[in-house]
N, C-alpha and C positions, 0 to 999 in steps of 0.2 A: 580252756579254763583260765580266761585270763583274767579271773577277779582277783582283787586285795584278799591277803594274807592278816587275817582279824586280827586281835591284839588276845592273847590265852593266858591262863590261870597259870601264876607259875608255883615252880615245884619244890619252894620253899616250905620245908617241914615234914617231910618227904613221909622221912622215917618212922614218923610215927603214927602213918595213917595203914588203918588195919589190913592184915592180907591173910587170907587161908589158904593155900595151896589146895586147887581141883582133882591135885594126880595124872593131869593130862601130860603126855609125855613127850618129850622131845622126838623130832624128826629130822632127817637132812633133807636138804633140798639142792635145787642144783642138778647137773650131771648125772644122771646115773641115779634117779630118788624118782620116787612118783612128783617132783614138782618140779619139772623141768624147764616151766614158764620163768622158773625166775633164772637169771645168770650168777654171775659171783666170778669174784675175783678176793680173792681173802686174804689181804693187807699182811696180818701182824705175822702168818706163817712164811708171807715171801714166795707166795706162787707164782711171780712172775718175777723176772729179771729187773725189771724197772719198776715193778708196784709196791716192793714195800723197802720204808729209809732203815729198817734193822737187820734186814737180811733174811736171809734161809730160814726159820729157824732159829731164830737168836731169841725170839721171844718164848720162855721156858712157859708147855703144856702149848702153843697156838696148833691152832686145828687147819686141816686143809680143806675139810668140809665144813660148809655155813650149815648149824643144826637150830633149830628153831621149834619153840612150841606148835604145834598140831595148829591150832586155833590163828596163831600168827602166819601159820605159812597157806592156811587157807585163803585167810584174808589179803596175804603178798598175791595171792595169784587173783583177786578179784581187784586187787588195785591197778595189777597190770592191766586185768581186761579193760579197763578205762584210759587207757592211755592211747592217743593218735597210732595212726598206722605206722609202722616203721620205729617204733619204739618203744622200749624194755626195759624193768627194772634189773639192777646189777645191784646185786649186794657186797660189802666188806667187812662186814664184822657184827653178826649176831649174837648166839649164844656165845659168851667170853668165861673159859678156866680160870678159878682165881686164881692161878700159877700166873695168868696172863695179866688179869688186872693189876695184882700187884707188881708187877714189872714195869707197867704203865704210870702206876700212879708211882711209882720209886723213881724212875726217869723224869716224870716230869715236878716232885718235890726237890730231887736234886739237880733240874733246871735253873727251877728259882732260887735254891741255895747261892747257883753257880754266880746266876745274873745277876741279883740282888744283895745277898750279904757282902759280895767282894767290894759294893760300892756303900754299904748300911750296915756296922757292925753290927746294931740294933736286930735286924729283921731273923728272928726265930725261925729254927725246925718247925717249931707246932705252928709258927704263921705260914710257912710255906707249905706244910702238912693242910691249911683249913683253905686256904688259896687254890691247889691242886685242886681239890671236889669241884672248882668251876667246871673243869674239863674232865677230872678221870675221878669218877665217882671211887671212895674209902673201900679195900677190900673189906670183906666181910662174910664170918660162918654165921653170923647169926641168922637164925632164919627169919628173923620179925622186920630186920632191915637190912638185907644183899642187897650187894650192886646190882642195879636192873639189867647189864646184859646177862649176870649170872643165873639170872631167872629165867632167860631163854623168851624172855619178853620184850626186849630192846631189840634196835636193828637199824642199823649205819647204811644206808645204800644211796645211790642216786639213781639217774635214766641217767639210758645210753641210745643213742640213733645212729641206725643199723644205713648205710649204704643202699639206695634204694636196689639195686641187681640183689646186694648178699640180703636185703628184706625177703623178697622175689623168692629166692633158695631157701629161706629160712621158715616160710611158713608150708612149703613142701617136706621141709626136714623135720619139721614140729610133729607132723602127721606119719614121718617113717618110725619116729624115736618112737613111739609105742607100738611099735610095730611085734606081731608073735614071733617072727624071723627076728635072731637073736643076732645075726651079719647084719641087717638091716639096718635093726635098732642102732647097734654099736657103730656101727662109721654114719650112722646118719648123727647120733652124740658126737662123737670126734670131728666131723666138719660144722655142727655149729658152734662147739667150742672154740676152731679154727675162727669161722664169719666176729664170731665176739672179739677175739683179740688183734684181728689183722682188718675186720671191716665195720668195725664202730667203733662212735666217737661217744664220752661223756658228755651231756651237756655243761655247761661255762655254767656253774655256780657261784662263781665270785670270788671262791680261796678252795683252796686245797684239802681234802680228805683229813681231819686231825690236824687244820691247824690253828695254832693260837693267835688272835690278832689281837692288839690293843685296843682301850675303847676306843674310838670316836669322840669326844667329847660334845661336839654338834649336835648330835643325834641323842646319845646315852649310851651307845651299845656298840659291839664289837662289830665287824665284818662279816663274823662266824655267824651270829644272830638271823633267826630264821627270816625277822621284820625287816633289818637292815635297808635295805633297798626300800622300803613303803614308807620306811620314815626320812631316809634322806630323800627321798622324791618331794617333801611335806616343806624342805628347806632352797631346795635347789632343783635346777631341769635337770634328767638325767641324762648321760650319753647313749644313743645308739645302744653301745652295750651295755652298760648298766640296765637299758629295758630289755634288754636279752635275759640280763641275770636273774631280773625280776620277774620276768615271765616264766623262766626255769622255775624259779624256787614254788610259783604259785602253783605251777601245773602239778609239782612235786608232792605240794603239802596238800594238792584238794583231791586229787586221788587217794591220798593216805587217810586223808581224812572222812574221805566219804565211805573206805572199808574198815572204818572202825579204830584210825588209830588214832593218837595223840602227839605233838610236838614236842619235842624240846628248845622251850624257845632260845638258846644259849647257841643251837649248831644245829644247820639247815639241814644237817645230814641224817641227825636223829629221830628214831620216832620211835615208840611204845606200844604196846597192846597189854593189857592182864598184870602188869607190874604194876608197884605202887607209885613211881612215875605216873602212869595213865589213869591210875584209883584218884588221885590228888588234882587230876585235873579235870576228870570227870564226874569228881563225888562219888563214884563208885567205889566197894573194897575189894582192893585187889585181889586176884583169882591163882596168881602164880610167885610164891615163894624162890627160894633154892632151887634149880631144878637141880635132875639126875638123872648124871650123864650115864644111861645102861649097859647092858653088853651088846644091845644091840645096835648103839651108838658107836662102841668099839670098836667093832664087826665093818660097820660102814668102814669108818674112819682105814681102818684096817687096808679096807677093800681097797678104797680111793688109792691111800698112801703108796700100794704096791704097783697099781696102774698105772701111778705117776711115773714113777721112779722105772718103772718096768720100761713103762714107753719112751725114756729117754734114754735107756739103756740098749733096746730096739735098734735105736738110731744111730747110738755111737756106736755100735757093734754088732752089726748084722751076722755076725756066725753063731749068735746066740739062741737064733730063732732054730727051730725043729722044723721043718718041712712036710713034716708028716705026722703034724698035731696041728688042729683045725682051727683051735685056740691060738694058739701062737702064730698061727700064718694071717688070721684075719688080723689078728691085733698087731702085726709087723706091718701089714696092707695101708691099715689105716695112719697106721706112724709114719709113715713116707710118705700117703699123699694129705696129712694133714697135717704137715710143719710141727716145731716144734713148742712142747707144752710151754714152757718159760720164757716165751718174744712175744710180747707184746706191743702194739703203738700206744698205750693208755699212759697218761700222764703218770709222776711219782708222787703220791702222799705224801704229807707234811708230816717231820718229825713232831710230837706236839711238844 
């Protein structure tokens, strides 16, 4: 899919283009969900040791499961089907708690505070407040205009290319994960969760997960910018990799594109479905308000968080397990031959 990256309707005005909420309810995906096609590595909670710049946990309500509208994570699993062999979508950050956006958009108003007023007594809160929405959309209860991750509409991921051997295992393990043997299922999750973090690579997008680059001046536009690469190619030859990065991002955007989502032209990482994000660029009204987060969302969440933690505790301390509860010796089995949950080789995210 190595065609040009079109030039798309931007998302100026966002707010006031109309949305009804459908009632379609949120889902996880990931691990351990009926949508195990898609992978995840979930940035803002700090699942891995090296993936996120704020730590453990630092960011107040982050979730350790990517939860996503019904409709959206239908459509993540038909984007992946379009993707070459040996390669997967990885998500980082879908549906976002507004406990989390505003932590985001507070770090990065009081960036520009930092970087800016100290050199421009002039430059305003409320300027570095209107500034900030480039990158971390204004939290918001209103339901006529939420941040679109809040809506469980938005969705932060790239591809990742799988080592052709851990490919090989992995579409054997695809096939055990739904397996009725409950042993099966579960160490055949636990080793590709292994293959993800010890035997792929993200593709070279060009910057960083969340980060902020200056414009360009040459071109118009940031690094971040989905076009970037189409339009400096318009001024100058590119490098060897630069048509790496360029080819990434196409293949990126014309799969998402072709299952129904939308761009954010501002950051190559973003994409939309049923928010008014995606209504404003597709003249459609949008389908997905506020979502809500259930108890059945809880429950997961619940679920994952104990597993995590469980399985790292496993490992640190093997006199914990029971010998003679079936549960706890398969889930000890699988902690020992599938390394541990927090080591990653995956690059670090950019603070934004």
């Amino acid at each position: 899919m190595n065609i040009p990256i079109p030039e798309t309707t931007p998302v100026a005005g966002w707010k006031q283009h109309p949305v009804a909420d459908n009632g379609e309810k949120l889902v996880p995906v990931g691990p351990f969900s009926d949508y195990p096609e898609i992978f995840q590595d979930m940035i803002y909670f700090g699942e891995r040791t090296q993936s996120s710049p704020y730590g453990l946990q630092e960011l107040k309500g982050s979730l350790l499961t990517p939860f996503m509208r019904e409709g959206v994570a239908e459509r993540l699993v038909k984007a992946s089907s379009l993707l070459p062999e040996g390669y997967a979508l990885m998500v980082w950050d879908p549906y976002r708690t507004l406990e989390v956006q505003k932590s985001l958009f507070d770090y990065r108003v009081n960036e520009l505070m930092t970087d800016i007023h100290k050199d421009d007594a002039s430059y305003t809160r409320a300027k570095a407040e209107e500034e900030a929405q480039i990158a971390v959309s204004i939290p918001s209860s209103d339901r006529t205009k939420p941040s679109p991750h809040n809506t469980g509409g938005a969705v932060d991921l790239t591809i990742v290319k799988f080592e052709p051997e851990a490919w090989r295992e992995m579409k054997k393990l695809n096939v055990q994960v739904k397996s009725s043997d409950w042993r099966v299922a579960y160490a055949a999750e636990m080793r590709r969760m292994q293959l993800l973090r010890e035997h792929s690579k993200p593709l070279d997008m060009g910057v960083a997960f969340d980060e902020v680059a200056p414009e360009d001046r040459t071109v118009g536009m940031s690094p971040t910018a989905m076009r970037y690469y189409e339009k400096e190619a318009e001024v100058r030859a590119l490098t060897p990799r630069e048509e790496d990065i360029r080819r990434n991002r196409r293949l990126l955007y014309h799969v998402m594109n072709e299952a129904g989502f939308s761009c954010y032209e501002e950051e190559a990482w973003h994409f939309d479905y049923g928010n008014q994000f995606w209504g404003k660029k597709t003249g459609q009204p949008a389908i997905y308000s506020t979502a809500d987060f259930s108890a059945a969302c809880r429950t997961h969440e619940t679920m994952r968080l104990n597993h995590m933690f469980g399985t790292m505790t496993m490992r640190q301390n093997p006199q914990t397990v029971r010998s003679n509860d079936q549960y706890f010796s398969a889930a000890y089995s699988a902690a020992l031959a599938n390394g541990n949950l927090r080591v990653t080789a995956h690059p670090l995210a950019a603070k934004i």
